[in-house]
C-alpha positions in Angstrom: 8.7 102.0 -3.6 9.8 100.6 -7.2 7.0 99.2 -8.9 8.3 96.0 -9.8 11.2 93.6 -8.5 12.6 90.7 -10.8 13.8 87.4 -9.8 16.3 85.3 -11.8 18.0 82.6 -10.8 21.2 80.6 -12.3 23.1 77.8 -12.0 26.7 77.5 -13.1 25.9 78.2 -16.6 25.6 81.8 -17.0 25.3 82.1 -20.9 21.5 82.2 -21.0 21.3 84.7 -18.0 23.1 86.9 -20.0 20.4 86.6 -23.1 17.2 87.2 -20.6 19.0 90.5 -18.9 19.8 92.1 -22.7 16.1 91.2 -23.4 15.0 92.7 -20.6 16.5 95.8 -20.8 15.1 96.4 -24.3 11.7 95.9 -22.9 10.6 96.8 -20.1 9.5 100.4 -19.2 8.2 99.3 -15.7 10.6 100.9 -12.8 12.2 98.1 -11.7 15.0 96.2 -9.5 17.1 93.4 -10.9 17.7 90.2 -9.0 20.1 87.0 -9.8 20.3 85.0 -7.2 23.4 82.3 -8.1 24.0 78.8 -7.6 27.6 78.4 -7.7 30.0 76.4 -5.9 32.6 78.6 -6.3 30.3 81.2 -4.7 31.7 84.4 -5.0 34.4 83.3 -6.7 32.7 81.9 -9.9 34.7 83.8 -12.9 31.6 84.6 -14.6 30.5 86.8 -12.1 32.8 89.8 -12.8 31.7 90.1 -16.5 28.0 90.0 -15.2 28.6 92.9 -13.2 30.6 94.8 -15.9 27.3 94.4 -18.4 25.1 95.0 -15.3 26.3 96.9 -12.8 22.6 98.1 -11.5 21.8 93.9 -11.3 22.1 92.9 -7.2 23.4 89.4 -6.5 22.5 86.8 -4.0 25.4 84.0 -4.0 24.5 80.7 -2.6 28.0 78.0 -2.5 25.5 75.4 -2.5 22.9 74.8 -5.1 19.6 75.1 -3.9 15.7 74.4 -5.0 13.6 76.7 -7.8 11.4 77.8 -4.1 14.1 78.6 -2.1 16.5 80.2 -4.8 13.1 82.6 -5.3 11.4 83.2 -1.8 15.0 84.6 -1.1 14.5 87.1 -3.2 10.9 87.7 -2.0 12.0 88.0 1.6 14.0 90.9 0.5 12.5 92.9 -2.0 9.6 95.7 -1.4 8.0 96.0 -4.8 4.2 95.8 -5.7 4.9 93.0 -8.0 7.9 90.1 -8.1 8.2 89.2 -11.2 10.0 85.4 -11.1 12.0 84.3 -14.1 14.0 81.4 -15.4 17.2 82.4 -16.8 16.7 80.6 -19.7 14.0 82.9 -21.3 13.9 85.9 -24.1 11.3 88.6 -23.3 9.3 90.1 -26.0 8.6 93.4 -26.6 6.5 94.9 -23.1 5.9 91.5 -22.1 6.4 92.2 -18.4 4.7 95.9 -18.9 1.5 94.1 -20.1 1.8 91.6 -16.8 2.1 94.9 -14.2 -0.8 96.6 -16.0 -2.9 93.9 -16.2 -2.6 93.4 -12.6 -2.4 97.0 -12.2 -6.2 97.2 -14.0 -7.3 93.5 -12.1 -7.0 93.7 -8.1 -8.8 90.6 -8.1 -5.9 88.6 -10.0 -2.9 87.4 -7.0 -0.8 85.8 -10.3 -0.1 85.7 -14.1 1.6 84.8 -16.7 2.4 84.8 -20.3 2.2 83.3 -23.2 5.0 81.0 -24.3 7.0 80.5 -27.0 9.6 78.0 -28.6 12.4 79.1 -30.5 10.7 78.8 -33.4 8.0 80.9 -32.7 5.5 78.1 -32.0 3.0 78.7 -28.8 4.8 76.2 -26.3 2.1 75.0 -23.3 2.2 77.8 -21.0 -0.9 76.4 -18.5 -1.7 73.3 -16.7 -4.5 71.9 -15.0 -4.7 71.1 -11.3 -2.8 67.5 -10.7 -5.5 65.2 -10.7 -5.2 61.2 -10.0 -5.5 59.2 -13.6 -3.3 62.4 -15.0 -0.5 61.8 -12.7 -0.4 57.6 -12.8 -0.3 58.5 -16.9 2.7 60.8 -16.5 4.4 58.2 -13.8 3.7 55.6 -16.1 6.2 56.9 -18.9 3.2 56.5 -21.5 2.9 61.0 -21.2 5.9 60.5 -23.6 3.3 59.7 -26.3 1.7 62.8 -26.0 4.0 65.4 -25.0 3.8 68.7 -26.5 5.1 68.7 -29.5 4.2 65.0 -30.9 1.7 64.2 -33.6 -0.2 62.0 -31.3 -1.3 65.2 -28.6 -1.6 67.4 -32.3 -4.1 64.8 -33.0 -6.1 64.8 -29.6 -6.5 68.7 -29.6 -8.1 68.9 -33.1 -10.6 65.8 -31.8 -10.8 68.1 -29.3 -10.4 65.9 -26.4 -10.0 68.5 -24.0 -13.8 69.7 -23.7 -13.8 66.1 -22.6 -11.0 66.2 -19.7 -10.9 69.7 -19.4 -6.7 69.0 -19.2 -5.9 72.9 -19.7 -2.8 72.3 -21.1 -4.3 71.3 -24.4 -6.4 73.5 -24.9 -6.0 76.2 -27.9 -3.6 79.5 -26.9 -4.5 83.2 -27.5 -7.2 83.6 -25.3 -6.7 85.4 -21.7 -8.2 83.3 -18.6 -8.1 81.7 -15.3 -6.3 79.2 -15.1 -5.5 76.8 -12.6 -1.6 76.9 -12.7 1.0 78.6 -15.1 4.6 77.4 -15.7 6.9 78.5 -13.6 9.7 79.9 -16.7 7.7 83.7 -16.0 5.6 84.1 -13.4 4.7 87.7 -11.9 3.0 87.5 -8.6 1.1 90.5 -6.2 2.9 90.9 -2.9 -0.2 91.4 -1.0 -1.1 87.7 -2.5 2.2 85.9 -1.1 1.8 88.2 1.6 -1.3 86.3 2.5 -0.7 82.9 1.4 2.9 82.8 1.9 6.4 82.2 0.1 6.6 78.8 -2.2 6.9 75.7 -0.5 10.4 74.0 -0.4 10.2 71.0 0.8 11.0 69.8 -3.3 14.1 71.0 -5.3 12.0 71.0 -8.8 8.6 71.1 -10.3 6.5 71.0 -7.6 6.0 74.6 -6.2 3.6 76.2 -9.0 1.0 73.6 -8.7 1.2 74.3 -4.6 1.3 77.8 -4.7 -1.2 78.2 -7.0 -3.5 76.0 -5.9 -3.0 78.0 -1.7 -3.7 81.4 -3.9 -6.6 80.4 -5.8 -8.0 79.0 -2.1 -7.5 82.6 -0.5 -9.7 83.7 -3.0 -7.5 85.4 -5.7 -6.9 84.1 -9.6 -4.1 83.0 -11.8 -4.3 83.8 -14.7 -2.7 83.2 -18.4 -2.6 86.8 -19.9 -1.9 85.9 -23.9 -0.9 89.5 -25.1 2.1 89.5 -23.1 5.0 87.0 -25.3 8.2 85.1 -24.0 10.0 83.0 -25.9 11.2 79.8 -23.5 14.6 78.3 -24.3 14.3 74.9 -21.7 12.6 71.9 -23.8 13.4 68.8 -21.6 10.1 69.3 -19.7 8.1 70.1 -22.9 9.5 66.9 -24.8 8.9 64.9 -21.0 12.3 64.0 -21.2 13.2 64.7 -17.5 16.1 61.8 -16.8 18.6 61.5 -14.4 18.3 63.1 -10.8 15.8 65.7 -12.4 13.8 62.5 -12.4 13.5 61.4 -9.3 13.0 65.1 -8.2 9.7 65.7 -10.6 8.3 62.5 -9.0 8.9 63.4 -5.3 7.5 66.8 -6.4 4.2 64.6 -7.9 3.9 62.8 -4.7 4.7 65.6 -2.2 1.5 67.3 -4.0 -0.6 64.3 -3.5 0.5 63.8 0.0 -0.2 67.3 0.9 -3.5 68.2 -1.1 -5.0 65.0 -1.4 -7.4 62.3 0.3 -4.9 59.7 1.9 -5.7 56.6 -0.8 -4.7 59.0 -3.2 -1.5 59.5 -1.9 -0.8 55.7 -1.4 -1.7 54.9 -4.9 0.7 57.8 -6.4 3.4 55.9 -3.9 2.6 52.6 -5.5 2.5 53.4 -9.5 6.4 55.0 -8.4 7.4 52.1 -7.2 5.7 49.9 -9.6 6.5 51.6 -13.1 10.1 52.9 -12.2 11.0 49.3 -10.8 9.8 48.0 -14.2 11.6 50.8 -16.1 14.8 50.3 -14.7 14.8 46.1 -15.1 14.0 46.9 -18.5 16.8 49.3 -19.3 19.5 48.0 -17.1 20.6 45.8 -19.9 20.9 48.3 -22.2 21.0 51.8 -20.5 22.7 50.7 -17.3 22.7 54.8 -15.9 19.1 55.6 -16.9 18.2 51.8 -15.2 19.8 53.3 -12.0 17.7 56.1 -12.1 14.7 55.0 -12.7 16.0 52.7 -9.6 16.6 55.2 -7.1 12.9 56.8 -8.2 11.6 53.8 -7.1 13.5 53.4 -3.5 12.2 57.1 -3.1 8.7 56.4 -3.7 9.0 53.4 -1.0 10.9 55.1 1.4 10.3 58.7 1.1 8.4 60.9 3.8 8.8 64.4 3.4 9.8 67.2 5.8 7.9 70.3 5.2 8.8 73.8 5.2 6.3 75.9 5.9 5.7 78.4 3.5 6.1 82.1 5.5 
């Protein structure tokens, strides 16, 4: 059985794919079976698929015609492989040297750990936030609110807050310092390299959401069946994607990362919890759009459409398998 299995997935854009596979074969010593599942609506057709095959002919592809969610694009590949470990990878990522080596031996050396993942980076070298805290209530109204623009992770404000250190306060993981190896409660989703006895037991992501929602989720069902996630710091990846680290998640991605927040609350959370996630959607994105309608007519309509989904949106679960 091959040690490890890894998971990419793309969407139309295949230039960054082809980055993450060149890094990968330059460090990674771990036996292992290559992935890419693609999101194309020319399906097999795409013209980028030939050249992909040409550079890596030992890569296997799953073609979907239809774009689908981060879960489902993943769990397919989880349904099929057989490896101890799945490793799970945004395209848009450069592996450092043995970064997924150091993952599969520190799960090799930890039984006890389900999940982990590393240490990220920006592109210029900085340690981007690589953990998060469980969604709690006041965190979540702050982030629906717009106001988590104030504090994202690269503004002078947040710099400011961690040398006060605010976060033996809050405890909000994310702001705490990197370089130390821990239990966490969730880890991004960019690299994420998961034991298959763990999803075994819990079961495959959820994917009842197209975005942002599943790590929190999964996490959270792993950490309940008794195994830990955990942020392992000596292993490095650099993480191209920036719109989620600078909060600036607009257009449909928008009204995906709040159904994703209240999904969460609607499945994890005491029912008044639930209804007041529901009600700062409605109340803070109808604002946001009557104030930028004038000015930013598409990002009013957005915000807009954010707001008729937190009225009128009731989600139909998939259960994870």
């Amino acid at each position: 059985m091959t040690k490890l299995a890894i998971s990419f997935i793309v969407m139309d854009d295949f230039k960054n794919l082809m980055a993450a596979l060149e890094s990968l074969q330059r460090t990674t010593q771990t036996p292992h079976q290559v992935y890419v599942v693609v999101n194309s609506r020319l399906g097999a057709q795409d013209p980028q698929i030939p050249p992909l095959k040409a550079a890596f002919p030992e890569v296997e592809l799953m073609i979907n015609a239809q774009p689908l969610g981060f879960a489902t694009n993943h769990n397919q590949v989880m349904r099929r492989a057989t490896a101890e470990y799945i490793a799970l990878l945004n395209d848009d990522i450069i592996l450092h040297a043995g970064a997924l080596d150091t993952l599969v031996a520190f799960l090799d050396q930890n039984p006890q750990v389900g999940l982990v993942g590393p240490q990220l980076y920006n592109t210029d070298g900085t340690p981007q936030v690589s953990v998060y805290s469980e969604p709690r209530l006041f965190r979540a109204i702050y982030k629906i609110s717009g106001l988590a623009m104030l504090t994202h992770q690269r503004s002078a404000v947040r710099h400011w807050l961690q040398k006060l250190g605010i976060e033996q306060v809050f405890r909000v993981e994310s702001l705490k310092a990197n370089g130390t190896t821990r239990c966490v409660d969730t880890v991004k989703g960019a690299v994420m390299v998961v034991r298959r006895t763990t999803y075994a037991a819990v079961g495959l992501m959820d994917e009842t959401t197209m975005a942002y929602g599943e790590e929190p989720d999964w996490h959270l069902r792993i950490r309940e069946a008794g195994w830990y996630v955990m942020t392992v710091t000596e292993a490095g990846v650099t993480h191209l994607g920036q719109g989620q680290a600078r909060l600036r998640i607009q257009g449909p991605l928008l009204v995906e990362d709040r159904r994703a927040i209240l999904y969460f609350f609607l499945k994890h959370r005491p029912r008044w919890e639930a209804h007041l996630i529901r009600s700062a959607i409605v109340f803070f994105h109808t604002l946001w759009s009557l104030l930028l309608f004038p000015v930013a007519p598409r990002r009013g309509r957005y915000h807009w459409q954010t707001a008729q989904m937190g009225l009128r949106w009731v989600p139909k679960p998939r259960a994870a398998e």
